[in-house]
C-alpha positions as a Markdown table, in Angstrom:
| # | Residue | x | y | z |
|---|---|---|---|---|
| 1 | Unk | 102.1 | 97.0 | 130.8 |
| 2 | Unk | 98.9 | 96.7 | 129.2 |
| 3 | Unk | 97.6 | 99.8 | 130.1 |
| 4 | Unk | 100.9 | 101.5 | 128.8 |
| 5 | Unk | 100.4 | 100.3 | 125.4 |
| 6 | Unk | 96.5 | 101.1 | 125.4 |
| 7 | Unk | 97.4 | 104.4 | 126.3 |
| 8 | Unk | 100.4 | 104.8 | 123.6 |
| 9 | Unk | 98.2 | 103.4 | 120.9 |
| 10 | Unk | 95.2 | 106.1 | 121.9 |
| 11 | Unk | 98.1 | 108.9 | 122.2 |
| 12 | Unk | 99.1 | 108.0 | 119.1 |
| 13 | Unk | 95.9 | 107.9 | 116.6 |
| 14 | Unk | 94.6 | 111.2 | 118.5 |
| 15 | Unk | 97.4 | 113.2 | 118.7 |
| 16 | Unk | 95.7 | 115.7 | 116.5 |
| 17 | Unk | 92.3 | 116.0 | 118.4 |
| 18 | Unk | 94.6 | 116.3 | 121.4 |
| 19 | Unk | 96.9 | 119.4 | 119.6 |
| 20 | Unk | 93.6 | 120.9 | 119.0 |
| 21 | Unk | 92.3 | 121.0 | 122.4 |
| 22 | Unk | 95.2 | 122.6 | 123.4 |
| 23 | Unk | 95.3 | 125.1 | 120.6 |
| 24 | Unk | 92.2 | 126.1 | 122.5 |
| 25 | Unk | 94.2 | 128.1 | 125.1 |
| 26 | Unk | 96.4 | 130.0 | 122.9 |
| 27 | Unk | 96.5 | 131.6 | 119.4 |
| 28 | Unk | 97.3 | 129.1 | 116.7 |
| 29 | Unk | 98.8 | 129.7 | 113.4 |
| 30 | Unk | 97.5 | 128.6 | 110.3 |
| 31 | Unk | 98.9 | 125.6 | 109.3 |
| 32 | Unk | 98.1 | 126.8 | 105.4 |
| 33 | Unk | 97.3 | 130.5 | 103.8 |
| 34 | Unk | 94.9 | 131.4 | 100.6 |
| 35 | Unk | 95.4 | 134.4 | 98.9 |
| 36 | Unk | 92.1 | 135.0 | 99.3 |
| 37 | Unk | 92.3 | 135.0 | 103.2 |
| 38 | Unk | 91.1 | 131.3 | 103.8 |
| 39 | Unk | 93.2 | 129.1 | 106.5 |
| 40 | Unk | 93.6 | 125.7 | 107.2 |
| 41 | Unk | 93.5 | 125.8 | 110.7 |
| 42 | Unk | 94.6 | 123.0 | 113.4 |
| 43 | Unk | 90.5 | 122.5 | 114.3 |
| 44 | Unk | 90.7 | 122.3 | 110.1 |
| 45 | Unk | 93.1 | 119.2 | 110.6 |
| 46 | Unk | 91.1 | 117.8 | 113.9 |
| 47 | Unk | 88.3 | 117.5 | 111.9 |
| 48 | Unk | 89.3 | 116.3 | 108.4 |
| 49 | Unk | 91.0 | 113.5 | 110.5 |
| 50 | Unk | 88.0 | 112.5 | 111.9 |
| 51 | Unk | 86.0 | 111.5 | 108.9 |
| 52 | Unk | 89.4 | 110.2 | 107.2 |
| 53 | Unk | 90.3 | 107.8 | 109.1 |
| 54 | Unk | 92.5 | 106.4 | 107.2 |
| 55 | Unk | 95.0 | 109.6 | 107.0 |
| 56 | Unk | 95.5 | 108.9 | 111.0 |
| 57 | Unk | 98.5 | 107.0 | 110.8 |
| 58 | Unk | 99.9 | 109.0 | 108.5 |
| 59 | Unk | 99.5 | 112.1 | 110.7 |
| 60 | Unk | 102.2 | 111.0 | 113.6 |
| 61 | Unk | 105.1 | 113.2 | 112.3 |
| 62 | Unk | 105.9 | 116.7 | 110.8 |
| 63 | Unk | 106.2 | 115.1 | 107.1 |
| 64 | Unk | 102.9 | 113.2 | 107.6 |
| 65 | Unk | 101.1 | 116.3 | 108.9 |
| 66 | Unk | 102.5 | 118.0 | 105.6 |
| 67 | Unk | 101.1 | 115.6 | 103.5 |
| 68 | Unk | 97.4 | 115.5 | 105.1 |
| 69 | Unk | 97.9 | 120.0 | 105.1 |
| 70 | Unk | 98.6 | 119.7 | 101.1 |
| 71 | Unk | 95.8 | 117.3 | 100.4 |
| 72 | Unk | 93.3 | 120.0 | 102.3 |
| 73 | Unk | 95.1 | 122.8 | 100.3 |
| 74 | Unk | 94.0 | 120.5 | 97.2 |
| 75 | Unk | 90.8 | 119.8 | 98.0 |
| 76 | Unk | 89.8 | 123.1 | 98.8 |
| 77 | Unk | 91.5 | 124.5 | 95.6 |
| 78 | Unk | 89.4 | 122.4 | 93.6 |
| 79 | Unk | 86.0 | 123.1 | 95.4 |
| 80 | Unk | 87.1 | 126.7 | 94.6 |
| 81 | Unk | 87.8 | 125.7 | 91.4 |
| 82 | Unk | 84.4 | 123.8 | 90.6 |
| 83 | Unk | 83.1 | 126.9 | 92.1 |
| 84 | Unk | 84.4 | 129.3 | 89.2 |
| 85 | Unk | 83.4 | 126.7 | 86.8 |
| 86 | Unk | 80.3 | 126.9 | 87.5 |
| 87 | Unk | 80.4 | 122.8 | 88.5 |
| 88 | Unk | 77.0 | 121.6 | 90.5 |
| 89 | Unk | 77.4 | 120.4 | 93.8 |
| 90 | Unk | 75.3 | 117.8 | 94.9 |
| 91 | Unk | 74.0 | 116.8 | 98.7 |
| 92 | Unk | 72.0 | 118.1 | 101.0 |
| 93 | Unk | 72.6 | 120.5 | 103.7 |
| 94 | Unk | 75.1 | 123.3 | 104.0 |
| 95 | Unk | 78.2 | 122.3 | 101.6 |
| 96 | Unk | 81.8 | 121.3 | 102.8 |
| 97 | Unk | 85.0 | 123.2 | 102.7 |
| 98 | Unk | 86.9 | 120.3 | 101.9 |
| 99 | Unk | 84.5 | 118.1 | 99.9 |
| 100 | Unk | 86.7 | 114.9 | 99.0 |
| 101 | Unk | 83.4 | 113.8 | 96.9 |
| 102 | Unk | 83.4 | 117.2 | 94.9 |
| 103 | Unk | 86.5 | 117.7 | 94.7 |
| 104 | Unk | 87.1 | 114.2 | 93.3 |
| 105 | Unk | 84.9 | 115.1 | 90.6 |
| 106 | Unk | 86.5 | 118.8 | 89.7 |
| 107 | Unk | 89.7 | 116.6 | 88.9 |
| 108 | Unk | 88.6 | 114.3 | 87.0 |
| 109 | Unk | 86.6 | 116.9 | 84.9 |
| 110 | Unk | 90.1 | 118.7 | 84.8 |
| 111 | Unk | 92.6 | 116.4 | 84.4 |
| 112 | Unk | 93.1 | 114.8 | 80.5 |
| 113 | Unk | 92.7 | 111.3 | 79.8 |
| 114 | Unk | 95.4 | 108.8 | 80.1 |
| 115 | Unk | 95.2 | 105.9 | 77.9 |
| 116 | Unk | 97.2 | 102.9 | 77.3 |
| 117 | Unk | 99.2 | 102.4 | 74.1 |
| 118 | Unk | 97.3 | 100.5 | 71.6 |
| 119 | Unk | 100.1 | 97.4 | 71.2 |
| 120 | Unk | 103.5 | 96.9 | 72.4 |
| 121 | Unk | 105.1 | 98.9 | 69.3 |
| 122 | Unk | 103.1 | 101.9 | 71.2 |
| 123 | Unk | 103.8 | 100.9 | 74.4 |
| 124 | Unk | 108.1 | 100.6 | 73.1 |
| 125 | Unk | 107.6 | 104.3 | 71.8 |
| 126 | Unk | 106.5 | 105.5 | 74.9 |
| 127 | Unk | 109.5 | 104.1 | 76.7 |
| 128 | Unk | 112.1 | 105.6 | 74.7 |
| 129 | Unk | 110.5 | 109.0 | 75.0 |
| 130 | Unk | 109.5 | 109.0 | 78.6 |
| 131 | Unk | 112.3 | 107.3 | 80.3 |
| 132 | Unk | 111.9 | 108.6 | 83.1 |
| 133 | Unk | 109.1 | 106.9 | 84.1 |
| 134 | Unk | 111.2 | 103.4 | 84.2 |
| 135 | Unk | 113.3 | 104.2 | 87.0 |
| 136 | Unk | 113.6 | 102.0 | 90.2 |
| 137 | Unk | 114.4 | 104.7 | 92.9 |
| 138 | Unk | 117.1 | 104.0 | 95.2 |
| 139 | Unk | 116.0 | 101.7 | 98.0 |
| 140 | Unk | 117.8 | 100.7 | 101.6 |
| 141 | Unk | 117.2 | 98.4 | 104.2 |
| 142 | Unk | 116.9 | 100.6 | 107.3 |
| 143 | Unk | 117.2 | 100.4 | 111.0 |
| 144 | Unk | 116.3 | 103.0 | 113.0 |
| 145 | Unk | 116.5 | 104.9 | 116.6 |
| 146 | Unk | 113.6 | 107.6 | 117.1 |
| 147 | Unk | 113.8 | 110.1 | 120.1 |
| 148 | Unk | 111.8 | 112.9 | 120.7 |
| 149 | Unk | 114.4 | 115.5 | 121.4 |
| 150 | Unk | 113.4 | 117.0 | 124.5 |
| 151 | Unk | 113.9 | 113.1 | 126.2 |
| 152 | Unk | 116.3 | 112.8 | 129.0 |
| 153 | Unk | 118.1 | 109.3 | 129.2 |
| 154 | Unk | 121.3 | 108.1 | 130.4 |
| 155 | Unk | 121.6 | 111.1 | 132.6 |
| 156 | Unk | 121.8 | 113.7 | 129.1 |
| 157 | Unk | 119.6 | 114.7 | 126.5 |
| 158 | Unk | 118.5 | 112.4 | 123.9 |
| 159 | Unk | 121.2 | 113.7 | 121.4 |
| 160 | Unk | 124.0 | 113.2 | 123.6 |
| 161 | Unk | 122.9 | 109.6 | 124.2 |
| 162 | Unk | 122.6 | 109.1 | 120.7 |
| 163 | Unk | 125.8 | 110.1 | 119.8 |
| 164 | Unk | 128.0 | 108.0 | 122.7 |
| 165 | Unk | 125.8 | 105.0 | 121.1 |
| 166 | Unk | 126.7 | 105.9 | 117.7 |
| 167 | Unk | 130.3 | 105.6 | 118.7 |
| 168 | Unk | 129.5 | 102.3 | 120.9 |
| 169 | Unk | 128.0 | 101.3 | 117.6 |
| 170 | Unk | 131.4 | 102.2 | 115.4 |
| 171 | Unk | 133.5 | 101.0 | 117.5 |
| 172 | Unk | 131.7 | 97.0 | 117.8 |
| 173 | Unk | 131.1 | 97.4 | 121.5 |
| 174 | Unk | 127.3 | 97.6 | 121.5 |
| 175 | Unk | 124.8 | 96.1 | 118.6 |
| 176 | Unk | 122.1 | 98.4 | 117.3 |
| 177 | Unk | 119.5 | 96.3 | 117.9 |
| 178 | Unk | 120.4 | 97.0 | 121.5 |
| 179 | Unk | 120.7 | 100.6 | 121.5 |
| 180 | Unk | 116.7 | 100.1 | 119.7 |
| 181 | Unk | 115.2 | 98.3 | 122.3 |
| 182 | Unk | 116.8 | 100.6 | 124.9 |
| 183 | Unk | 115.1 | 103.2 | 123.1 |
| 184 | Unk | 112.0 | 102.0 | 123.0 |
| 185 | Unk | 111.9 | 102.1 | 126.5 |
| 186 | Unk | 111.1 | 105.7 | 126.8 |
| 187 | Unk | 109.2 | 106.5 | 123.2 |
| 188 | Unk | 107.2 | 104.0 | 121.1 |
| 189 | Unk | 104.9 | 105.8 | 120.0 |
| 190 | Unk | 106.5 | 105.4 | 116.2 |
| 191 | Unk | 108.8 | 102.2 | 115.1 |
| 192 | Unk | 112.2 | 101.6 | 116.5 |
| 193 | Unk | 115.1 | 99.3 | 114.8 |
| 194 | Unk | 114.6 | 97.2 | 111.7 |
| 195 | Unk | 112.4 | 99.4 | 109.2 |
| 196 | Unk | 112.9 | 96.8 | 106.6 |
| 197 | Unk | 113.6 | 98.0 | 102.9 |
| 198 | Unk | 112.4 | 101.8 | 102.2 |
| 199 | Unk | 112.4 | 104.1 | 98.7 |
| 200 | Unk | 115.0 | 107.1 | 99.4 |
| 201 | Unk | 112.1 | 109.4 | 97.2 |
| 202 | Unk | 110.5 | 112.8 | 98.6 |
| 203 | Unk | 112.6 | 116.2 | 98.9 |
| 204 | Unk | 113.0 | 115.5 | 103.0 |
| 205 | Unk | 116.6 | 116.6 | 104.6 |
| 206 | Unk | 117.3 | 113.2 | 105.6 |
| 207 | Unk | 115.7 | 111.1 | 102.7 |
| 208 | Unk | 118.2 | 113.0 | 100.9 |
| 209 | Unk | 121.7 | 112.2 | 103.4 |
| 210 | Unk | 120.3 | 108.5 | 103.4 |
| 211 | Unk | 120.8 | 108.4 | 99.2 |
| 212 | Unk | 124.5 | 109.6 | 100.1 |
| 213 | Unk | 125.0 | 106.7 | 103.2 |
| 214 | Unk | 126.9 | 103.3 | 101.6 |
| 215 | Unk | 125.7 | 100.1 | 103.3 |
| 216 | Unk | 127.1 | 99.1 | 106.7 |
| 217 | Unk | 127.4 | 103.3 | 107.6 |
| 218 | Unk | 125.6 | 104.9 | 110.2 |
| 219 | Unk | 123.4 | 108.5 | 109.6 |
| 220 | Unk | 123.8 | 111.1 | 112.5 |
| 221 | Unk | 122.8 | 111.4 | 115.5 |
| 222 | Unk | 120.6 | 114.3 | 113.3 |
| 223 | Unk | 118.0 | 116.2 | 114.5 |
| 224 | Unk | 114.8 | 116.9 | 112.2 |
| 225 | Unk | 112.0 | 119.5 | 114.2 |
| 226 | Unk | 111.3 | 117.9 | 117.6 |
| 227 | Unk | 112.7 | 114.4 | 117.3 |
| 228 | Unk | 116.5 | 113.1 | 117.2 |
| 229 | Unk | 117.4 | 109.8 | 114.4 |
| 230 | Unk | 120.2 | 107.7 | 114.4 |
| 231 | Unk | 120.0 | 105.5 | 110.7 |
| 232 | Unk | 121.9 | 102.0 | 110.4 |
| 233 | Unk | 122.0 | 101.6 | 106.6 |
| 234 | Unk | 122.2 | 97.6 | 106.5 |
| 235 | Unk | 122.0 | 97.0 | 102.9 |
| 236 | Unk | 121.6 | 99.4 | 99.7 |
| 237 | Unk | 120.2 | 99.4 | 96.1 |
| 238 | Unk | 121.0 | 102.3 | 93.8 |
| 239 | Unk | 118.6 | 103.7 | 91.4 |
| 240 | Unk | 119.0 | 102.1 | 88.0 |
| 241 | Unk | 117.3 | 102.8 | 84.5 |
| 242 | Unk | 114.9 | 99.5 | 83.2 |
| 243 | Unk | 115.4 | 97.9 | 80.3 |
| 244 | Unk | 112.8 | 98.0 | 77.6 |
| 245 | Unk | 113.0 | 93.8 | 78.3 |
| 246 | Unk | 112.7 | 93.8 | 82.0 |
| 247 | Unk | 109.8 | 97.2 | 81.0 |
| 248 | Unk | 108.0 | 95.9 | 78.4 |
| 249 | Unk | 105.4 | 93.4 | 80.3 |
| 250 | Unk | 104.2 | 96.2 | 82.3 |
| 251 | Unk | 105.1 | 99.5 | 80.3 |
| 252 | Unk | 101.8 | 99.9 | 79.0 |
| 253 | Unk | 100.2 | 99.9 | 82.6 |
| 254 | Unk | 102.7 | 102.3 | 83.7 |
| 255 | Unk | 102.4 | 104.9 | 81.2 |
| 256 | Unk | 98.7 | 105.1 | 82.5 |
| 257 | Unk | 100.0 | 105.5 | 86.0 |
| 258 | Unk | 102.9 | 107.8 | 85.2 |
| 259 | Unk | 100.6 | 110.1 | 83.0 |
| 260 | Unk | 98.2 | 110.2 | 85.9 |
| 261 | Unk | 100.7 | 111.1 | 88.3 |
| 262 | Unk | 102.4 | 113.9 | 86.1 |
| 263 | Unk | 98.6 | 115.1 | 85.7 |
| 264 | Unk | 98.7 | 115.3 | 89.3 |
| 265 | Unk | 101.3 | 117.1 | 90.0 |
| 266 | Unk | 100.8 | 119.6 | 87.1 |
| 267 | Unk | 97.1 | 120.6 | 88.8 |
| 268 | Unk | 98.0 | 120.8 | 91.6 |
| 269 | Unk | 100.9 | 123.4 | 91.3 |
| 270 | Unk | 98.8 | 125.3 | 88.6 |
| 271 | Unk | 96.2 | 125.4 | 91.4 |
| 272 | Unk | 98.0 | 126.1 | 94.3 |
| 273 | Unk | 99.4 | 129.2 | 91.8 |
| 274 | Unk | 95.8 | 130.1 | 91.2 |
| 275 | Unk | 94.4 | 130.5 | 94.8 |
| 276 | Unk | 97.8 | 131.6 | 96.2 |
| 277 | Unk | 97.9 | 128.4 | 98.6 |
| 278 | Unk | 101.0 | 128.7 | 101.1 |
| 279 | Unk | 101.8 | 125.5 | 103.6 |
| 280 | Unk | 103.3 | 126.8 | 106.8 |
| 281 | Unk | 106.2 | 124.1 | 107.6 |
| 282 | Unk | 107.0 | 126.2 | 110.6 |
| 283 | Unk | 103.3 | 125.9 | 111.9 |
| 284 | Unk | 103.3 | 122.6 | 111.6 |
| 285 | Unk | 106.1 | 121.7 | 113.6 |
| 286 | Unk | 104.6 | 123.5 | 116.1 |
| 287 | Unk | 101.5 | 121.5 | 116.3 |
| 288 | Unk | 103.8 | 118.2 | 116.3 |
| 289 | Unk | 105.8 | 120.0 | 119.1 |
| 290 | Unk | 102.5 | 120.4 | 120.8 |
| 291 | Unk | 100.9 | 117.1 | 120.1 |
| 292 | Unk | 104.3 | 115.5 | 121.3 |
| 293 | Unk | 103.7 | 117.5 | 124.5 |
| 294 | Unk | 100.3 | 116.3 | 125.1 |
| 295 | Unk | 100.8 | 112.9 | 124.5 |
| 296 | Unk | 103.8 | 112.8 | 127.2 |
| 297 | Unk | 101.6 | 114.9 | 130.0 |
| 298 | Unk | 98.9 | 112.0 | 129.2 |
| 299 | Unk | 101.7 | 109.1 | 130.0 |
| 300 | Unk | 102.6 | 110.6 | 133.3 |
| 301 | Unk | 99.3 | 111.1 | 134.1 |
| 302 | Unk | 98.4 | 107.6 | 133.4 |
| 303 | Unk | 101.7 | 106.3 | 135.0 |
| 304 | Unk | 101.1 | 108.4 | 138.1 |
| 305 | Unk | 97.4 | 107.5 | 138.6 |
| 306 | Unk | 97.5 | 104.1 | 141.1 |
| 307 | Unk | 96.4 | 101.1 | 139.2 |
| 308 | Unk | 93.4 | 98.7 | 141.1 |
């Protein structure tokens, strides 16, 4: 048992480095495109993950992946960008394509100041005219059952299970907590049941059905690139507009963080424009496809090799 979850827990935080090994053997796509021919490639995302460490967890799904890809793309806008600025680099050696340090520094040279209102009067005018930055998204309290499609279990594929569960479920003859821990059984390399409470934000396909799911419903069986879901919405919170009294003790320290966000967001599709940057969503799944692969190949192995 313990070697099980030593192996899950290595399967897990290399995936990537794994994906990349295999990429070895066969033509990969680009996970990324630059109009001016550049790539971020899978040995791109091997190594970025190696020095950022703490991007590892994130990169354990398609939409995780995503968000590592985009920061690259970022990253090596801005070098270009520093570049055409004429912005010294500093450090020895030959320099990085994706320089965090630089990088850093080409946004903050870019991006405007964002400064607090002077006194609450300020800070009360800011609110009226920016309120949308005093929204509290929609929230739920989510459990969860996580199945990479391609498992067999109960004598069908994962989605059938799924589904004669769901109804099991509906129907008051089985608990979901159950149906979890059945589940992870045969996959635990990501969480299974009780998820606790989680903002429905992001653009995803199934962020956006859980907004529409009332508490006490259930979300598919769905499928979403390699991996099958079944949601148990347990309790829900809809998005609601602050008041300027339950805004005001904070509203000055949020329009600081809201003006730095929009700032954000602003460069970055300005940039992305400017160098032409493409993420390949397709590609990407791929990989995870891959990495999902490799990771099971290395569980039978370890499972089939006789313990001392």
């Amino acid at each position: 048992m313990m070697l099980k979850k030593i192996k899950h827990l290595v399967a897990a935080v290399f995936c990537m480095t794994l994906a990349s090994a295999w990429a070895q053997s066969a033509p990969a796509k680009p996970l990324a495109r630059l109009a001016n021919g550049e790539v971020v490639s899978e040995q791109d995302l091997s190594d970025y993950l190696e020095s950022r460490i703490d991007l590892r967890q994130i990169a354990r799904n398609a939409w995780g992946v995503e968000g590592v890809v985009q920061e690259m793309a970022m990253t090596r806008a801005l070098v270009l960008e520093g570049g055409r600025l004429g912005l010294p680099r500093r450090g020895e050696g030959a320099p990085k394509r994706f320089d965090d340090v630089y990088g850093l520094a080409v946004y903050k040279k870019q991006t405007p100041a964002c400064e607090a209102p002077a006194n609450e009067q300020d800070a009360r005018k800011y609110f009226d005219a920016h309120p949308q930055a005093f929204v509290v998204p929609a929230q739920a309290r989510v459990e969860r059952i996580i199945l990479p499609a391609a498992t067999e279990i109960g004598g069908g594929s994962a989605m059938a299970w799924l589904q004669d569960q769901a109804r099991a479920v509906i129907t008051g003859k089985r608990k979901f907590g159950l149906v979890a821990m059945r589940a992870k059984g045969e996959y635990s390399l990501d969480a299974q049941g009780d998820l606790g409470w989680i903002t429905l934000d992001g653009d995803h396909t199934i962020m956006r059905a859980l907004k529409t799911v009332k508490a006490g419903e259930l979300l598919g069986p769905v499928q979403d690139d390699e991996f099958v879901y079944l949601f148990s919405v347990l309790q829900k919170r809809e998005a609601r507009q602050l008041s300027w009294d339950e805004a005001k003790s904070f509203a000055a320290t949020r329009a600081v963080s809201y003006c730095r966000e929009e700032a954000q967001t602003q460069m970055r599709a300005d940039l992305f424009k400017r160098y032409g940057v493409e993420i390949d969503r397709a590609a990407i799944r791929e990989l995870m496809a891959k990495a999902n692969s490799a990771a099971t190949k290395a569980d039978e192995k370890v499972e089939a090799k006789p313990q001392q």
